[in-house]
N, CA, C and O atoms as CSV, one atom per row, in Angstrom:
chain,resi,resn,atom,element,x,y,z
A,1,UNK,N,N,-29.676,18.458,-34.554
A,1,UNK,CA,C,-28.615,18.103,-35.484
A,1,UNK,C,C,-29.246,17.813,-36.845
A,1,UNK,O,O,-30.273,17.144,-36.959
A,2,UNK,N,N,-28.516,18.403,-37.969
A,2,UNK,CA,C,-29.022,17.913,-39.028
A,2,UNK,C,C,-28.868,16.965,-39.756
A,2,UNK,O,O,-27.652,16.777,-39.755
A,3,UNK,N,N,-29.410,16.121,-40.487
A,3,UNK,CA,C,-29.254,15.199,-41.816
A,3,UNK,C,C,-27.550,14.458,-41.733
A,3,UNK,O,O,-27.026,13.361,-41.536
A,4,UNK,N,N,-26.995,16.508,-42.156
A,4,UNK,CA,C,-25.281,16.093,-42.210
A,4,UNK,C,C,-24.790,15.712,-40.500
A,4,UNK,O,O,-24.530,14.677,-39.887
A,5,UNK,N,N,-24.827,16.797,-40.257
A,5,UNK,CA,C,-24.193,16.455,-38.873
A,5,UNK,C,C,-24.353,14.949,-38.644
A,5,UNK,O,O,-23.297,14.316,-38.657
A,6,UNK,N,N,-25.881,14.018,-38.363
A,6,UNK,CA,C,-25.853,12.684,-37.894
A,6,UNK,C,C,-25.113,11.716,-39.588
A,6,UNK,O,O,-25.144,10.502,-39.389
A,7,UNK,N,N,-24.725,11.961,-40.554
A,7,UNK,CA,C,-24.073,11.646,-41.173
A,7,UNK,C,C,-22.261,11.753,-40.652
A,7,UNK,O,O,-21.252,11.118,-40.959
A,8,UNK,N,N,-22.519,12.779,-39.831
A,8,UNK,CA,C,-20.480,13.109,-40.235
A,8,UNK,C,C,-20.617,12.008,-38.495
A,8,UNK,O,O,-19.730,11.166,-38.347
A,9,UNK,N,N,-21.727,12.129,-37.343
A,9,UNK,CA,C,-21.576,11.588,-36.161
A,9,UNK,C,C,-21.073,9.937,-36.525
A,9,UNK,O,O,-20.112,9.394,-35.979
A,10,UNK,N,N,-22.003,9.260,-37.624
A,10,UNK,CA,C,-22.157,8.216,-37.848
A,10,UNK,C,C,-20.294,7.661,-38.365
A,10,UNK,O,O,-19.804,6.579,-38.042
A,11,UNK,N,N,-19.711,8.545,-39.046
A,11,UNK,CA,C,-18.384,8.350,-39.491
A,11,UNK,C,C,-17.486,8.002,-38.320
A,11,UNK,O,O,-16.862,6.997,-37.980
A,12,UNK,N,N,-17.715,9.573,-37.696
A,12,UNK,CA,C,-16.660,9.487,-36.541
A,12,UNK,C,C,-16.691,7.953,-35.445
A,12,UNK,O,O,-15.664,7.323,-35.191
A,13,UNK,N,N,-17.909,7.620,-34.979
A,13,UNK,CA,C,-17.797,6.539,-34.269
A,13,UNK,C,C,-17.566,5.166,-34.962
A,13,UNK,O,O,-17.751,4.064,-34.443
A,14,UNK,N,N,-17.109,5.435,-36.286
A,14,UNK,CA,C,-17.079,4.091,-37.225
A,14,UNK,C,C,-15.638,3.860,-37.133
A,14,UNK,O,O,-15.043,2.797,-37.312
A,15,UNK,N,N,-14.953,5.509,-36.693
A,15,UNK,CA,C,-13.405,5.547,-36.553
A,15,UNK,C,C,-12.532,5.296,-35.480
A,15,UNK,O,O,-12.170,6.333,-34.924
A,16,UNK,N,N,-11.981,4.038,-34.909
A,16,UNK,CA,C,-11.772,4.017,-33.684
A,16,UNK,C,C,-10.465,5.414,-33.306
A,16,UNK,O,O,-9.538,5.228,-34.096
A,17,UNK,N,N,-10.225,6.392,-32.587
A,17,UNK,CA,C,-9.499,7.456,-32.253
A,17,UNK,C,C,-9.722,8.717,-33.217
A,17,UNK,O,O,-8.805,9.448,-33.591
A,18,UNK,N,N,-11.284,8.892,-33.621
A,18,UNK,CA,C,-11.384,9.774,-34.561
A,18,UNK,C,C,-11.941,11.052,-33.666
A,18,UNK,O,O,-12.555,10.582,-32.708
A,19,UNK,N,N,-11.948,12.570,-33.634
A,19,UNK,CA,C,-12.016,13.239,-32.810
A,19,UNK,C,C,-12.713,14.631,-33.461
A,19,UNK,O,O,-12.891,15.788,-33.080
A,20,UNK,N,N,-12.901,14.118,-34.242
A,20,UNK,CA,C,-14.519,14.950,-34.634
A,20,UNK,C,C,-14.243,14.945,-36.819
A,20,UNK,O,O,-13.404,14.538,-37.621
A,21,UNK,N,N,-15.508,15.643,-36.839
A,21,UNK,CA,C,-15.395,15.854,-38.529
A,21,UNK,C,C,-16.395,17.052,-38.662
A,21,UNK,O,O,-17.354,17.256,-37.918
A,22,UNK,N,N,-15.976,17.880,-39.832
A,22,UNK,CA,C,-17.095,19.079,-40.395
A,22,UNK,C,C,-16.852,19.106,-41.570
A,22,UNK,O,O,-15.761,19.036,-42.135
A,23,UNK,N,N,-18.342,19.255,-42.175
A,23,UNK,CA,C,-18.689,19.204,-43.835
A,23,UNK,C,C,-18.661,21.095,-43.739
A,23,UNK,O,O,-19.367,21.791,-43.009
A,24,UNK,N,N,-17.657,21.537,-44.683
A,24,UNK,CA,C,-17.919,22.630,-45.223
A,24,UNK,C,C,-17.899,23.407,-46.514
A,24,UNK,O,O,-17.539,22.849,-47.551
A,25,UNK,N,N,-18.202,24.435,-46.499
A,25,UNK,CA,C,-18.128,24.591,-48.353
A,25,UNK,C,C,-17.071,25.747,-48.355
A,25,UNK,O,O,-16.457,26.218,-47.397
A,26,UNK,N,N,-17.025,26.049,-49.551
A,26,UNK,CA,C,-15.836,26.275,-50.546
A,26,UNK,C,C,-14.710,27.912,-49.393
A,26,UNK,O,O,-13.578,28.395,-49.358
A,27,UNK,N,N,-16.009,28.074,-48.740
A,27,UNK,CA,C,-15.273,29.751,-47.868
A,27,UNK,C,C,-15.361,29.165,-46.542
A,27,UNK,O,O,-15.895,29.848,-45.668
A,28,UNK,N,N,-14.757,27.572,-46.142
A,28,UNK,CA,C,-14.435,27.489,-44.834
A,28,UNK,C,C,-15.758,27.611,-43.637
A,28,UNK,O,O,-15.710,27.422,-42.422
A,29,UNK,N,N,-16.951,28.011,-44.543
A,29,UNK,CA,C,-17.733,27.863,-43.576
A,29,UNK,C,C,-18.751,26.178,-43.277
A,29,UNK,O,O,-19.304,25.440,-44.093
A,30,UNK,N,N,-18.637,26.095,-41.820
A,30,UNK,CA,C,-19.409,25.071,-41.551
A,30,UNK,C,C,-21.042,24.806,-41.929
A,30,UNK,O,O,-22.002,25.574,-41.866
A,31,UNK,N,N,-20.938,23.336,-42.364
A,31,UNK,CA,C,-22.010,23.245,-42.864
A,31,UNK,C,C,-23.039,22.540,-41.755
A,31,UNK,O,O,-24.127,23.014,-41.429
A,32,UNK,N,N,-22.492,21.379,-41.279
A,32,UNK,CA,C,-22.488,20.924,-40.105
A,32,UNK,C,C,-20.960,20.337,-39.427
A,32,UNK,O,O,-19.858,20.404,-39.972
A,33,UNK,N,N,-21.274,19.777,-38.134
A,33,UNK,CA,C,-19.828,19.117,-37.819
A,33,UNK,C,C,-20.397,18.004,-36.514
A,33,UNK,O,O,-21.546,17.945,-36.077
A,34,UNK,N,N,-19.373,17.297,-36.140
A,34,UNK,CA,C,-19.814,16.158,-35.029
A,34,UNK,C,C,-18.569,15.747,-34.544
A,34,UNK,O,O,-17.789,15.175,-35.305
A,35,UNK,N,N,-18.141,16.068,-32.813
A,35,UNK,CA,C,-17.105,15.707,-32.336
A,35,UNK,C,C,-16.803,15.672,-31.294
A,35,UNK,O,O,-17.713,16.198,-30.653
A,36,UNK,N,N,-15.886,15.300,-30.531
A,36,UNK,CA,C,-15.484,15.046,-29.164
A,36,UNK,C,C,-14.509,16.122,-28.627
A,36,UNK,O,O,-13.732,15.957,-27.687
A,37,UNK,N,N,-14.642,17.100,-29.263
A,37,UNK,CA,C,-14.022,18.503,-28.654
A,37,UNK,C,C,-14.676,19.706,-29.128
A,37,UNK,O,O,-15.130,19.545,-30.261
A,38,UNK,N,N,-14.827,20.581,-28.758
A,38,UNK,CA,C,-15.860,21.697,-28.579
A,38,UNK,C,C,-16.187,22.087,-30.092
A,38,UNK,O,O,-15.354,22.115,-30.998
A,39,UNK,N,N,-17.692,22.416,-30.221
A,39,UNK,CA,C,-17.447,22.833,-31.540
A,39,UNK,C,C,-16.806,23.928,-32.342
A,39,UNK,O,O,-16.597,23.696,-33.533
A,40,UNK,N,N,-16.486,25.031,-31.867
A,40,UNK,CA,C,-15.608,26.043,-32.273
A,40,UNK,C,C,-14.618,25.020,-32.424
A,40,UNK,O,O,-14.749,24.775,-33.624
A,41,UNK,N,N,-13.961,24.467,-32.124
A,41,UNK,CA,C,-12.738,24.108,-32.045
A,41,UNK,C,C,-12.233,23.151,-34.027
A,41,UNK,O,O,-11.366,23.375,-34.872
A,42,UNK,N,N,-13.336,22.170,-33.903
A,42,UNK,CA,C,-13.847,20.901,-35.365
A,42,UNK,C,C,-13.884,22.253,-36.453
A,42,UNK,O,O,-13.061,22.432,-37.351
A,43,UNK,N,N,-15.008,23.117,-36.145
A,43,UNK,CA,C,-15.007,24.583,-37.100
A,43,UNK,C,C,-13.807,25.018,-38.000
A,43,UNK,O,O,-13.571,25.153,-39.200
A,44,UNK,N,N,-12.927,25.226,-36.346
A,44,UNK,CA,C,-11.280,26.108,-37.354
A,44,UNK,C,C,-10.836,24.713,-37.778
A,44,UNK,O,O,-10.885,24.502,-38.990
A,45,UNK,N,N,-10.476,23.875,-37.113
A,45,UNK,CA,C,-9.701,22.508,-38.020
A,45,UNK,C,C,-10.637,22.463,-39.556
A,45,UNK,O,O,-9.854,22.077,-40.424
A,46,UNK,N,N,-11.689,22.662,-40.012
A,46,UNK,CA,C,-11.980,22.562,-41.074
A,46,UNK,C,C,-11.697,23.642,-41.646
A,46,UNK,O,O,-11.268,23.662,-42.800
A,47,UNK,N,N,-11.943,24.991,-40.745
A,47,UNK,CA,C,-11.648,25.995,-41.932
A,47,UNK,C,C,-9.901,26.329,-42.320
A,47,UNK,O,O,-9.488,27.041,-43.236
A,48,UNK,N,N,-9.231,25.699,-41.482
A,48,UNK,CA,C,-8.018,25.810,-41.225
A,48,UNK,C,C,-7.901,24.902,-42.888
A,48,UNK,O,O,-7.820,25.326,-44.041
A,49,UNK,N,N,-7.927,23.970,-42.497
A,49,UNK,CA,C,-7.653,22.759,-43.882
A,49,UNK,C,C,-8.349,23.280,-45.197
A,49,UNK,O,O,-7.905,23.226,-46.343
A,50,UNK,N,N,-9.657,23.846,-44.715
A,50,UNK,CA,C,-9.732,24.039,-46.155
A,50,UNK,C,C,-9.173,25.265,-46.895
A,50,UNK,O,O,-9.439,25.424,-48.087
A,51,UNK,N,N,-8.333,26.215,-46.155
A,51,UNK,CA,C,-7.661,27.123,-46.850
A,51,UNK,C,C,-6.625,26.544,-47.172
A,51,UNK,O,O,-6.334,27.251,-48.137
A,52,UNK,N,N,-5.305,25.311,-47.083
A,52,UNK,CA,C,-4.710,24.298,-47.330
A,52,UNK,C,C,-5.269,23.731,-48.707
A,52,UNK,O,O,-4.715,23.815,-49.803
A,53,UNK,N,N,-6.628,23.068,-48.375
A,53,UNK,CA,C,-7.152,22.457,-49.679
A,53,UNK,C,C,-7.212,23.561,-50.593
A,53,UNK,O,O,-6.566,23.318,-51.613
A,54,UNK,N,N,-7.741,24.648,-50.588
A,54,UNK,CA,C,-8.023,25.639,-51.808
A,54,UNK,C,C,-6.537,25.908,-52.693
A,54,UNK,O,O,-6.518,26.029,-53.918
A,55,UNK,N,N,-5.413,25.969,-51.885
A,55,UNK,CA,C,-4.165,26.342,-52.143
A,55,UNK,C,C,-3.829,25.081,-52.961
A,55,UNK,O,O,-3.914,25.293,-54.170
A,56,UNK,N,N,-3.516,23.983,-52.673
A,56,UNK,CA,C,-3.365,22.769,-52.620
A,56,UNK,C,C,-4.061,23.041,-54.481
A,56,UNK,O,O,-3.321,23.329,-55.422
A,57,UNK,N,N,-5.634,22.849,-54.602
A,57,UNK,CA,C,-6.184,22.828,-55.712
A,57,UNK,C,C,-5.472,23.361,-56.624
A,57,UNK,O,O,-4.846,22.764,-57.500
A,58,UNK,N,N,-5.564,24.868,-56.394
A,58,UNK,CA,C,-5.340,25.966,-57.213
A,58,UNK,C,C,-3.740,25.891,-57.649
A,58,UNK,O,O,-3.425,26.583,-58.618
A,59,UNK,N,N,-2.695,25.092,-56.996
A,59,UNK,CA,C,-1.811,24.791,-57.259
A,59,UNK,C,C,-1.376,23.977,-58.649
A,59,UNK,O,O,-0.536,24.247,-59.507
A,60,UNK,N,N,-2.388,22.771,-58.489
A,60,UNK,CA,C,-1.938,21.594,-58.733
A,60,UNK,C,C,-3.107,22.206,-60.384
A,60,UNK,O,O,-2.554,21.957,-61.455
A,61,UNK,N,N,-4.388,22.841,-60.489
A,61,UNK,CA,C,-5.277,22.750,-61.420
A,61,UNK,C,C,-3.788,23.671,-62.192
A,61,UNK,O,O,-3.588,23.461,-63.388
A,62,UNK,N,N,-3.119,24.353,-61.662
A,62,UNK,CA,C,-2.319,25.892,-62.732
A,62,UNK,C,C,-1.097,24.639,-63.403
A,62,UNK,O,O,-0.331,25.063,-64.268
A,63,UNK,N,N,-0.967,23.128,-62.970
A,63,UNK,CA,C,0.170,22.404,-63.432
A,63,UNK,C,C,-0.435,21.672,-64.455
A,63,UNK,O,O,0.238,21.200,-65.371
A,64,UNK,N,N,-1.832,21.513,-64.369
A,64,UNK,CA,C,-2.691,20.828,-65.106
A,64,UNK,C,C,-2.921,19.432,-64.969
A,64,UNK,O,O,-3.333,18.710,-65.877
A,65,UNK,N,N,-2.538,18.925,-63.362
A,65,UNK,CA,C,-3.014,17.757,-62.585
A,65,UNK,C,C,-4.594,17.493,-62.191
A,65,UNK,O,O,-4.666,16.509,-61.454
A,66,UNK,N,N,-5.528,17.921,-62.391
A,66,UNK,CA,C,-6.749,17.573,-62.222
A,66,UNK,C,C,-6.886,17.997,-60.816
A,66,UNK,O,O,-6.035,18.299,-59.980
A,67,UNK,N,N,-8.365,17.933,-60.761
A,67,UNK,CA,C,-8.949,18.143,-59.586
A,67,UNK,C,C,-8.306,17.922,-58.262
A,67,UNK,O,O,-7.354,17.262,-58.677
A,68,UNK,N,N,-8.111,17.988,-56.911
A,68,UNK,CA,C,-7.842,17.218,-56.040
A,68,UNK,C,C,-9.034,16.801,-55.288
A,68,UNK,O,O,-9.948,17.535,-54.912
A,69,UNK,N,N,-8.893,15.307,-55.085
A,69,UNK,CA,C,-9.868,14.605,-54.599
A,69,UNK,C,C,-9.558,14.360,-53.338
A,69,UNK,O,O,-10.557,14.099,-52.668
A,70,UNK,N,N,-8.200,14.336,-52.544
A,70,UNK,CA,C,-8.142,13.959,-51.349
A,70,UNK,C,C,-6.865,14.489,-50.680
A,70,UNK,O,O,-5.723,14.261,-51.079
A,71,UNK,N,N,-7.151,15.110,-49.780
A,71,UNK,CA,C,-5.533,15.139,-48.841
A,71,UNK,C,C,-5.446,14.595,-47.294
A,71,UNK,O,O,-6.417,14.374,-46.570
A,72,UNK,N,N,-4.434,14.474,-47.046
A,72,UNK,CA,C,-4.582,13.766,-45.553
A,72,UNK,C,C,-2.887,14.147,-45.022
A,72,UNK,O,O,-1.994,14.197,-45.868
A,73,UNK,N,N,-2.664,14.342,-43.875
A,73,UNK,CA,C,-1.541,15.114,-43.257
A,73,UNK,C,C,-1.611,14.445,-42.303
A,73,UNK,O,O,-2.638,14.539,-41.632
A,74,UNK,N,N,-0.385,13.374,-41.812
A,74,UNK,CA,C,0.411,12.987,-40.843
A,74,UNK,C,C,0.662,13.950,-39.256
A,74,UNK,O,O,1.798,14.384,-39.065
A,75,UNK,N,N,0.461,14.002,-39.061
A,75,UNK,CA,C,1.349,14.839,-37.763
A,75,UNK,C,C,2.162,14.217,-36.796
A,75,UNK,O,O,2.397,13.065,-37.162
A,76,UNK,N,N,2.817,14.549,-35.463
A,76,UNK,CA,C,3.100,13.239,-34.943
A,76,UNK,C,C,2.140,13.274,-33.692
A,76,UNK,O,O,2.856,13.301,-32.691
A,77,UNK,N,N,0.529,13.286,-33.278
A,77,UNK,CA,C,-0.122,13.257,-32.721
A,77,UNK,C,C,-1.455,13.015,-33.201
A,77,UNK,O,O,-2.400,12.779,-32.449
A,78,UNK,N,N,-1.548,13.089,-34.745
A,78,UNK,CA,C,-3.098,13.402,-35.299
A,78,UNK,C,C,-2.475,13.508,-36.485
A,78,UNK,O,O,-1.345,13.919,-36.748
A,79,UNK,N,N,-3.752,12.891,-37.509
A,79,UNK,CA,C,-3.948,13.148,-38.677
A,79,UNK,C,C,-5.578,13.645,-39.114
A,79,UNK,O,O,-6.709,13.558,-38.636
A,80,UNK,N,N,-4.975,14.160,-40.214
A,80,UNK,CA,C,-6.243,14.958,-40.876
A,80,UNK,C,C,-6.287,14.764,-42.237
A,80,UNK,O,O,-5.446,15.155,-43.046
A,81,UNK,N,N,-7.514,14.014,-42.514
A,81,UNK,CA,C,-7.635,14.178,-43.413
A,81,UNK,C,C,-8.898,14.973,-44.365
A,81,UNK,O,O,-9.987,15.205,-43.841
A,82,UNK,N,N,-8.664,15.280,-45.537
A,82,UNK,CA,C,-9.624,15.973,-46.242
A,82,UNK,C,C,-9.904,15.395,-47.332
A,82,UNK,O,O,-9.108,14.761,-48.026
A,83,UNK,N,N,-11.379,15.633,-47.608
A,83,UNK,CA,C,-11.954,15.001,-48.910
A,83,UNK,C,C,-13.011,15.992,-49.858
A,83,UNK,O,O,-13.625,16.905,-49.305
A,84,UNK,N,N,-13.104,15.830,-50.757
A,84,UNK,CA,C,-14.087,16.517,-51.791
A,84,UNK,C,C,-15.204,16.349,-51.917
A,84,UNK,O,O,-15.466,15.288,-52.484
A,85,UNK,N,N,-16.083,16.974,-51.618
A,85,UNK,CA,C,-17.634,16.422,-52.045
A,85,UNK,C,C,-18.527,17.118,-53.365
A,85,UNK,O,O,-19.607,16.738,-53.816
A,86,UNK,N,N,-17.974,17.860,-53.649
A,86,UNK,CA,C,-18.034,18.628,-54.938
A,86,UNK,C,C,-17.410,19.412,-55.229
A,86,UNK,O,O,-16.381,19.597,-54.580
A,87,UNK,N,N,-17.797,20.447,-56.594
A,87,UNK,CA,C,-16.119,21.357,-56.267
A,87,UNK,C,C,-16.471,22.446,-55.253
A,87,UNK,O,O,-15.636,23.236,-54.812
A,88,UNK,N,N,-17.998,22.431,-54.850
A,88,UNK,CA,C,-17.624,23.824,-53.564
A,88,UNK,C,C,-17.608,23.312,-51.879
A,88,UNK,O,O,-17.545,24.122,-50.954
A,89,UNK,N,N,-17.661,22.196,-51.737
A,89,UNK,CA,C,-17.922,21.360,-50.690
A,89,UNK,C,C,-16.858,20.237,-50.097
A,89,UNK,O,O,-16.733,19.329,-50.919
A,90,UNK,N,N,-16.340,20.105,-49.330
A,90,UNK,CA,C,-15.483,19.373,-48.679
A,90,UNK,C,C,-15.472,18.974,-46.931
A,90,UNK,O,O,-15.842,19.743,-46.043
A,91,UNK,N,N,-14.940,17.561,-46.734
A,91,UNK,CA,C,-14.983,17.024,-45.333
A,91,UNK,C,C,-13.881,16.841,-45.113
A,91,UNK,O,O,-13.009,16.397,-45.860
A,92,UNK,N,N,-13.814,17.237,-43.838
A,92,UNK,CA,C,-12.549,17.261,-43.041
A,92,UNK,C,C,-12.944,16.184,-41.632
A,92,UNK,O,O,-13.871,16.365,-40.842
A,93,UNK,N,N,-12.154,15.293,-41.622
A,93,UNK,CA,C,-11.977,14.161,-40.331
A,93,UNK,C,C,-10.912,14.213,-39.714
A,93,UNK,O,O,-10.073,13.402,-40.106
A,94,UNK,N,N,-10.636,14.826,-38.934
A,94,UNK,CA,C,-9.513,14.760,-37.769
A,94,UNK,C,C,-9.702,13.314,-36.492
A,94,UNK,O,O,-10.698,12.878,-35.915
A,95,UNK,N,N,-8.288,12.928,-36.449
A,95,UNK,CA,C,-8.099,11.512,-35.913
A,95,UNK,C,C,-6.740,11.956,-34.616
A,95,UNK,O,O,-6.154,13.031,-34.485
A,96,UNK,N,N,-6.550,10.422,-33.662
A,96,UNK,CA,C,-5.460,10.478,-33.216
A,96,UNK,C,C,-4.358,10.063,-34.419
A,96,UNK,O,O,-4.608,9.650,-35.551
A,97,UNK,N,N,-3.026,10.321,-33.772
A,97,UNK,CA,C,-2.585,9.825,-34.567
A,97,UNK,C,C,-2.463,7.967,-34.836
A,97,UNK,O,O,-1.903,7.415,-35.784
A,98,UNK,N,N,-3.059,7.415,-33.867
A,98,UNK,CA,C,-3.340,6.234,-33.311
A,98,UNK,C,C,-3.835,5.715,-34.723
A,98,UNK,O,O,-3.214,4.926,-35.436
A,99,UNK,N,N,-4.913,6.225,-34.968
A,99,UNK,CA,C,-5.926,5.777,-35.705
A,99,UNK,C,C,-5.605,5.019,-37.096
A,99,UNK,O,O,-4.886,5.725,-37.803
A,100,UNK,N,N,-5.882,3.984,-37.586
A,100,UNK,CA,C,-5.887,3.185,-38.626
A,100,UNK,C,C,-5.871,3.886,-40.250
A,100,UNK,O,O,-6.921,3.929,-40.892
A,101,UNK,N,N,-4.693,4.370,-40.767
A,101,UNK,CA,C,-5.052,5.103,-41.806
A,101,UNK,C,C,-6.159,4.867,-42.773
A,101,UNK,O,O,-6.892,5.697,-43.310
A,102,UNK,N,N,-6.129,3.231,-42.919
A,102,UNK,CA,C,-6.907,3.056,-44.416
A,102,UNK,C,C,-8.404,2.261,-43.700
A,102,UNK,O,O,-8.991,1.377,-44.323
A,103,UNK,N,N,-8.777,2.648,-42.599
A,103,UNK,CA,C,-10.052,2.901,-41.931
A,103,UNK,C,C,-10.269,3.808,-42.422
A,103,UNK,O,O,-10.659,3.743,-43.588
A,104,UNK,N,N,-10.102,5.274,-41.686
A,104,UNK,CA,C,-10.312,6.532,-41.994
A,104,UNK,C,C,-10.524,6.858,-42.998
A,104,UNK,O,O,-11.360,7.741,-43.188
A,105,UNK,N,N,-9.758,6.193,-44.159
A,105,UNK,CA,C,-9.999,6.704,-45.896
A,105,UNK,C,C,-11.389,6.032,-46.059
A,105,UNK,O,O,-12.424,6.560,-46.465
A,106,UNK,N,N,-11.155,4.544,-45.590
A,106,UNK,CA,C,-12.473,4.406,-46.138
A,106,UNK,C,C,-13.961,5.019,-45.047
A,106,UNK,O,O,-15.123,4.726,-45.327
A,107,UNK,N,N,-13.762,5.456,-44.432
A,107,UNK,CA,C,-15.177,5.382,-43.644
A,107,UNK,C,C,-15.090,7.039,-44.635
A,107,UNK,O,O,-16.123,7.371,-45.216
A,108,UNK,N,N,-14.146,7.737,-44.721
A,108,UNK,CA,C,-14.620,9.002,-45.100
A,108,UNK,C,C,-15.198,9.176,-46.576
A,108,UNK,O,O,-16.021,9.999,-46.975
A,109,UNK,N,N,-14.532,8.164,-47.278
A,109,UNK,CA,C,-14.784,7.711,-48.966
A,109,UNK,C,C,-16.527,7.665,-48.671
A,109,UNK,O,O,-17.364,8.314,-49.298
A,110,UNK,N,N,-16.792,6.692,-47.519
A,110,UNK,CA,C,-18.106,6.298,-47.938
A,110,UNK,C,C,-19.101,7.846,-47.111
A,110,UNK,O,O,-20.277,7.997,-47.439
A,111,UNK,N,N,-18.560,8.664,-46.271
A,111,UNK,CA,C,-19.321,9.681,-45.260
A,111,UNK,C,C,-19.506,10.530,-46.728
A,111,UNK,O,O,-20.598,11.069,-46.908
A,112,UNK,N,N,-18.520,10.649,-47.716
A,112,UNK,CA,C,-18.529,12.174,-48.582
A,112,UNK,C,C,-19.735,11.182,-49.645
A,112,UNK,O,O,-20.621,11.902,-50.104
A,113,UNK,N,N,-19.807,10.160,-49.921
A,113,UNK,CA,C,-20.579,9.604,-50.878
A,113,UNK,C,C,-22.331,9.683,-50.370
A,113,UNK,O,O,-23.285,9.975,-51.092
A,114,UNK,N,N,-22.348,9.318,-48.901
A,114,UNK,CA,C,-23.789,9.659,-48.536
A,114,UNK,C,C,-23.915,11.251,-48.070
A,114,UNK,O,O,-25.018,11.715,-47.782
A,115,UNK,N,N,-22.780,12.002,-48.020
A,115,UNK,CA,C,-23.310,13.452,-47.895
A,115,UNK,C,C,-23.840,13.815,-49.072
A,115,UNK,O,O,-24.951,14.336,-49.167
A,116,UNK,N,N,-22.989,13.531,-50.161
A,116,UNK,CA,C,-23.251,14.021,-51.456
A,116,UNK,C,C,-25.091,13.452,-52.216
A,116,UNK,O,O,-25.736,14.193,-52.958
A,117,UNK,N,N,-25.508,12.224,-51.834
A,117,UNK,CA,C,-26.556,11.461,-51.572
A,117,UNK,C,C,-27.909,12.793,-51.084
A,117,UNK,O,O,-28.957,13.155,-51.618
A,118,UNK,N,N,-27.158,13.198,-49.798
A,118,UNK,CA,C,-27.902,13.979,-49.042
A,118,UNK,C,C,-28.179,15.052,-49.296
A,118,UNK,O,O,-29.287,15.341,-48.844
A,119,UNK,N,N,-27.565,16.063,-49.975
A,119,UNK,CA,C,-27.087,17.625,-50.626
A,119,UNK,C,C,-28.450,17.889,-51.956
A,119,UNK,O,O,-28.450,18.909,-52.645
């Protein structure tokens, strides 16, 4: 495991009902990931979101709202959220829906600050 990976491991168990996370860059590909369901699986949930996030950006930069720094999606089983780590780089943390929202923000606030540390 690398650097990132025991960075994104260290998040997830900080999250009580968190069910994996992957750092990837700007084309959905994994950079590393760490989780409690197969890894193909953490992979598409990131690359899934980050074609969401790219849309999401490219939306909001054509209104002239700034960057997006964070998204996060409710479901009624799981949430997901996504964060920025530069503009070609982003983390994705998938949770139950159980899970403590403003845990999750923060453990991920601080996972994208020591990835970025790490990069």
């Amino acid at each position: 495991m690398s650097a990132f990976g025991e960075i994104l491991e260290t998040m997830v168990k900080r999250v009580p009902g968190a069910i994996g996370a992957v750092f990837a860059d700007w084309e959905g590909e994994p950079v590393d990931q760490f989780a409690h369901i197969p890894p193909l699986d953490i992979q598409l949930v990131g690359a899934h979101w980050g074609i969401v996030w790219s849309g999401c950006a490219a939306g909001l930069e054509r209104i002239g709202a700034g960057a997006v720094d964070e998204l996060w999606i409710e479901g009624d089983n799981a949430l997901v959220f996504v964060q920025r780590v530069t503009a070609q780089y982003y983390v994705v943390l998938a949770t139950k829906r159980s899970a403590h929202l403003q845990t999750a923000r923060r453990a991920l606030a601080a996972c994208r600050d020591t990835l970025l540390k790490e990069m």
